[in-house]
N, C-alpha and C positions, 0 to 999 in steps of 0.2 A: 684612333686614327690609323691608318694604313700604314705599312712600316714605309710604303715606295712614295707616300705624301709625308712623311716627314723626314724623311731625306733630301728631298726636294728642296726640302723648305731650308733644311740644317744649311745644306752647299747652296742655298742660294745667297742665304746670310753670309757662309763664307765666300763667296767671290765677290759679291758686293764688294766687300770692306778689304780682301787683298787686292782689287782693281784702284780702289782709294787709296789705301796702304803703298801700294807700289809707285803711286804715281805722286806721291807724297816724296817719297825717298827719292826717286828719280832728279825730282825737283829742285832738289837738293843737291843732289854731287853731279847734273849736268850741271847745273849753273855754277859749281866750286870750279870745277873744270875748265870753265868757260873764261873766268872771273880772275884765275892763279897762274900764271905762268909758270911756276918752280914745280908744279905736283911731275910726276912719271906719269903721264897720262894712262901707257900701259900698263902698269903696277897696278894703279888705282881704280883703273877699269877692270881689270882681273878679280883684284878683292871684292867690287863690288859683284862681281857678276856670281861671285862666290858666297856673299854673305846672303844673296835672293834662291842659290840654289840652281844655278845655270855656269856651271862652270865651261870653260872653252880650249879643248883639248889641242888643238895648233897650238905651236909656238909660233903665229904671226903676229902683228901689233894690232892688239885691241884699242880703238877710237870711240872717242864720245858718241860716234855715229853706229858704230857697230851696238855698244849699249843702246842706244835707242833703238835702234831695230829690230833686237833681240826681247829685251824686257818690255819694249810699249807696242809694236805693231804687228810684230811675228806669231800669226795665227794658229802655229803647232807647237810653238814654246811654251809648256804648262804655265812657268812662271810670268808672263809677261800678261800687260794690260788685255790687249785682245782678246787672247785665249779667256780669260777673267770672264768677260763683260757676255762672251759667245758663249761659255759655260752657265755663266748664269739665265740667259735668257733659255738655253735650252734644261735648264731643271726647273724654271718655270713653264713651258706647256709640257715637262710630263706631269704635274702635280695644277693642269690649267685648270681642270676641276674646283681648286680652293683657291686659286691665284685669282686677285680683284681682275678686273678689268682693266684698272688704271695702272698698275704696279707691270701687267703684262703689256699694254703699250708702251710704258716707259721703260723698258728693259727691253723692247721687240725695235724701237726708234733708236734705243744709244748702241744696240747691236751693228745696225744697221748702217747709223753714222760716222761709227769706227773708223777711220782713216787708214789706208795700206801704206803710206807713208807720210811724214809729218818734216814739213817744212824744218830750215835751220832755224831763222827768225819765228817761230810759230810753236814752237817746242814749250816755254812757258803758257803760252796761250792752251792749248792740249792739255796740259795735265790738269790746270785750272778746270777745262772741259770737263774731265775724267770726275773730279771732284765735285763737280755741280751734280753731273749726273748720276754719280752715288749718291749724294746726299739727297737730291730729288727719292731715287726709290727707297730709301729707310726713308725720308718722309710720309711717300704715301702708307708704308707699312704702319710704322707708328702714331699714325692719325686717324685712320682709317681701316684697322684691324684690332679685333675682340681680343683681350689678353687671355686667350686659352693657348690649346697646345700648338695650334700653328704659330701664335706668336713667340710662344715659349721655345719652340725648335730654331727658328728664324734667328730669333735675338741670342739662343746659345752656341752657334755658329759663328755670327757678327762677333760675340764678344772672346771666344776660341782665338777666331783670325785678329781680332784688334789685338790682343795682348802680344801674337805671334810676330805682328807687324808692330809692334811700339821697340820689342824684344831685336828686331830687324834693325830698325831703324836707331838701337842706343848702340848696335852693336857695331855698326859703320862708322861711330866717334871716332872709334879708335883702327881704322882701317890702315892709317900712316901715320904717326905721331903729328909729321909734320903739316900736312894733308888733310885732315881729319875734318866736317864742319865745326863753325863754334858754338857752344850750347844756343847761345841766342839764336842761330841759326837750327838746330837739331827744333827748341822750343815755337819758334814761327811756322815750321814744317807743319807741325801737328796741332797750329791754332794755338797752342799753349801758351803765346807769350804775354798776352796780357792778361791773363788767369793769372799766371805765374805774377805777375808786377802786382797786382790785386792782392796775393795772398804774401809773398817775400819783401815788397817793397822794395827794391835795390836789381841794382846791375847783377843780371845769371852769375853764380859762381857754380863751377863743377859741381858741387855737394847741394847746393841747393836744387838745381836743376833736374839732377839724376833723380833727387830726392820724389822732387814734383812728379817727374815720369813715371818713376817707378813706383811711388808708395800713396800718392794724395787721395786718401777715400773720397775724395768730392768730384775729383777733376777725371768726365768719363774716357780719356783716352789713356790716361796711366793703366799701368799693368795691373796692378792692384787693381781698382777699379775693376776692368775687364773678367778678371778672376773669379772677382764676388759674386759677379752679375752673373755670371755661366754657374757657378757652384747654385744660385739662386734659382736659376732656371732648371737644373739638375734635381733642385728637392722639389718644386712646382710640377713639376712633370710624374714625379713619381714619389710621392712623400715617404718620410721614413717611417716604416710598421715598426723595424726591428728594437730593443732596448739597450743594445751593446755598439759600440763599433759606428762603420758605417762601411755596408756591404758593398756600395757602388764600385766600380775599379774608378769609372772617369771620378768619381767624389773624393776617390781619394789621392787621386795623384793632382790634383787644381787644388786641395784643402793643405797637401803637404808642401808643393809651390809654394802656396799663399804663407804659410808659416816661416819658409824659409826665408820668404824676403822680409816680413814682418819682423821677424825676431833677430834679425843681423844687423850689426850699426852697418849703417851707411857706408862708412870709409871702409869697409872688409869689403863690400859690393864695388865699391870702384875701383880697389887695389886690382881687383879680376873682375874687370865688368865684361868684358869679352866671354868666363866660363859661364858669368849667371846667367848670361843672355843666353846662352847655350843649354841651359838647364832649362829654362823657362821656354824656349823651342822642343825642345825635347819633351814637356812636358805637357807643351800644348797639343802635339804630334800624340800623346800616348794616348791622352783623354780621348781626343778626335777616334784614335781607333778602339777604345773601348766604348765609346759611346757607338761606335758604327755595330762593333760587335750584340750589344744589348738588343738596339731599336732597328736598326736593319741589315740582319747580317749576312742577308743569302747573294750580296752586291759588292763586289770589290770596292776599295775604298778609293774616291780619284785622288789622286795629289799632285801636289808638281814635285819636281826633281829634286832627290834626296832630303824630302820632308821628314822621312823615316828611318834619317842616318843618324 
């Protein structure tokens, strides 16, 4: 495969799911915001704008509205939904050659219906949007595409960005003590919560919940999860000759993640859930550029703001 078609395909998987990812989170601490009277709105706006990688250099007061503008409809802010949804349909017709037909209209129509501003009252209604129409194009992907390497680049991206964005979204818990969403709330964000009632049986407590995020081999939006699935498509793509080791850089900074969370009790993870979220962005970030390095490397890497800090 062409190194500039499976690039295409890597970034398209990833805006996909940080278009999802974002508007998942969004979802979440607009309507905390909305819902609490006691939060600092400005504090919690700041944190947030900081924990997506959009930080906002004024000292004016940052509003629920200002976050929405910036992270959902502002078409030059790497991090925000638009840019997302516009990047991905445009690394679908450079690679229109392997892109179906359906997957290109369905990314060239939710481009296009993007909103330049999103109502007060309508703000729920929008991200539910954002959500349908991610989940629409991994549908036609994954129904309607041959498990070779376009799907293997595709879904190693997807699952890069999920783990980046689960890692996103546990690490906003703890944005204000007081502030913060409640697990049952982090767990409804990301569909989890009736998986979780399914496999726990009982009211979220901290430990279980984190637990479910971060470690459930079953459940595919935990981080775990996400890891295996990319490490999976990493030996799919390029199996191991060698008899020692494992030469890959991206195999080996996702297989060393993946042990770290694996082999930590739980409660060492939440005493510092803030630094492991941190590590596992960090870690997501390195693979992302050693994998650009290997398969396409004569292309800057795109990112949004301070992916690589």
């Amino acid at each position: 495969m062409l190194s500039r078609i499976a690039e295409s395909l890597f970034w398209i998987g990833r805006y996909i799911e940080r278009s999802d990812g974002t508007a998942r989170i969004l979802d979440v601490h607009l309507q905390l915001l909305l819902e609490d009277p006691w939060i600092e709105e400005n504090l919690a706006c700041r944190s947030l704008l900081s924990v997506m990688g959009s930080e906002v250099s004024d000292d004016r007061e940052i509003t629920r509205a200002d976050v929405l503008s910036i992270l959902a409809v502002d078409r030059s802010e790497p991090a925000s939904i638009a840019y997302s949804l516009g990047a991905a349909r445009e690394n679908a017709r450079r690679a229109r050659e392997i892109v179906s037909t359906e997957l290109w209209e369905c990314l060239n129509t939710t481009r296009a219906r993007m909103p330049r501003k999103v109502a007060t009252d309508k703000v729920h209604e929008f991200f539910g949007w954002v959500r349908e129409r991610s989940a629409l194009a991994v549908g036609i992907i994954e129904s309607a595409t041959s498990r070779d390497e376009a799907w293997q680049f595709f879904t190693l991206g997807r699952s890069i960005e999920r783990a980046d964005m689960t890692a996103r979204l546990l690490a906003t818990r703890s944005l204000t003590e007081a502030s913060g969403p409640s697990w049952t709330t982090i767990l409804r964000s990301c569909g989890a919560y009736e998986a979780y009632l399914r496999t726990y049986r009982g009211v979220p407590s901290a430990r279980n919940a984190a637990e479910f995020l971060l470690l459930d081999r079953l459940f595919p939006r935990s981080i775990l999860f996400s890891v295996r699935r990319a490490e999976m498509c990493m030996r799919d793509i390029e199996p191991r000759t060698d008899r020692s080791g494992v030469s890959e850089q991206a195999q080996r900074v996702l297989g060393q993640i993946r042990s770290e969370l694996e082999y930590r009790p739980i409660t060492e993870i939440l005493e510092d859930l803030d630094g492991h979220m941190d590590s596992v962005q960090a870690a997501t970030s390195a693979a992302s550029e050693a994998i650009r390095q290997r398969y396409f490397p004569s292309n800057a890497a795109p990112h949004w703001v301070k992916e690589n800090s």
